[in-house]
C-alpha positions as CSV (number, residue, x, y, z in Angstrom):
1,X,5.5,7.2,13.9
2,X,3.2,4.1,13.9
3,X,0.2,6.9,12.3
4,X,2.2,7.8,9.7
5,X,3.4,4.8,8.2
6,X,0.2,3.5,8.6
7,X,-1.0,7.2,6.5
8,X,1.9,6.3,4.3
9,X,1.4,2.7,3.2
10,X,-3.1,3.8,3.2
11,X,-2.1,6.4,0.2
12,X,0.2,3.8,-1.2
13,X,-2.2,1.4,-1.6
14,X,-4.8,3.4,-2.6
15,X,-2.6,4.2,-5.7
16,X,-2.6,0.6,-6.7
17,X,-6.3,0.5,-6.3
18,X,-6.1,3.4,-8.4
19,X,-4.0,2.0,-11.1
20,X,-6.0,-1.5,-11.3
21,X,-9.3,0.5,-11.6
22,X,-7.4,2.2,-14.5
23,X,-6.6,-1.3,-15.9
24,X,-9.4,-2.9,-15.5
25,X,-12.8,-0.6,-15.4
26,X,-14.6,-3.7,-14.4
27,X,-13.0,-4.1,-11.1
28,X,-15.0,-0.5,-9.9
29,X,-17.3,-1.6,-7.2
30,X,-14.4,-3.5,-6.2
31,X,-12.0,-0.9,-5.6
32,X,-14.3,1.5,-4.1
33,X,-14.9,-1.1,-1.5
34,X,-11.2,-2.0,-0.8
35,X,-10.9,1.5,-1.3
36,X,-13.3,2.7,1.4
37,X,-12.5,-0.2,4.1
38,X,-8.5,0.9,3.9
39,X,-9.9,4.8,4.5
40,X,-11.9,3.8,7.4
41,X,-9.5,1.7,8.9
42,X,-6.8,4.6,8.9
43,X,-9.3,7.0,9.8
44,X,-10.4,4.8,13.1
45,X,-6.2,4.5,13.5
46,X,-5.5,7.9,13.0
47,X,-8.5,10.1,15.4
48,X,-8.2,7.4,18.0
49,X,-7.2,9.4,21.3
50,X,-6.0,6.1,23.3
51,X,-4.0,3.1,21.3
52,X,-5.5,0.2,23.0
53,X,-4.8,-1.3,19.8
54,X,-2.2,-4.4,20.9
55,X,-4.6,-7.2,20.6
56,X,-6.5,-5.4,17.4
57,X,-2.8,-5.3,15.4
58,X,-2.1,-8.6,16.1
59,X,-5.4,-10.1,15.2
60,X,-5.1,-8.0,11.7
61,X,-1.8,-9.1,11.0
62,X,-2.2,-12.4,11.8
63,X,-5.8,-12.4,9.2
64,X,-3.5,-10.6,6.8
65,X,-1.4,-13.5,7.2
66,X,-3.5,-16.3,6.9
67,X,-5.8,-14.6,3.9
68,X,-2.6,-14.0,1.7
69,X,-2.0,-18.1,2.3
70,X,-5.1,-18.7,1.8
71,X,-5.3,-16.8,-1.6
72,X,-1.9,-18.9,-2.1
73,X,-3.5,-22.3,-1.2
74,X,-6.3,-21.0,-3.4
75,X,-4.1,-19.9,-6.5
76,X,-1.9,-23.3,-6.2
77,X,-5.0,-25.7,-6.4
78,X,-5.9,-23.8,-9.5
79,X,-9.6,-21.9,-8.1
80,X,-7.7,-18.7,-9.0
């Protein structure tokens, strides 16, 4: 079940790539980069035979975590 959410919320944020590539044209090389690194990262998920992944989840949730209070950090002391 743990592939296909992953499958799931890959797609859905591909479509809000999508949609701020749409907005904003400038933001290309961006999106294809963000774009690329979430299809890889589900791809490595998906065709992986053996989830060893414990340690690997917890480290990406836990940088997830600290980059989204970073950006908050960043976008409270005005840089943003």
């Amino acid at each position: 079940m743990i592939r296909e959410v992953l499958v799931l919320a890959t797609l859905i944020y591909l479509l809000v790539i999508a949609v701020q590539l749409i907005d904003r044209p400038a933001l290309w090389l961006q999106s294809l980069a963000v774009a690329a690194a979430l299809g890889l990262a589900a791809g490595v998920y998906w065709f992986r035979e053996e989830l060893r992944l414990g340690r690997w989840e917890a480290v990406a949730l836990w940088a997830a975590v600290l980059l989204f209070v970073a950006y908050g950090l960043a976008r409270l002391g005005g840089l943003v």
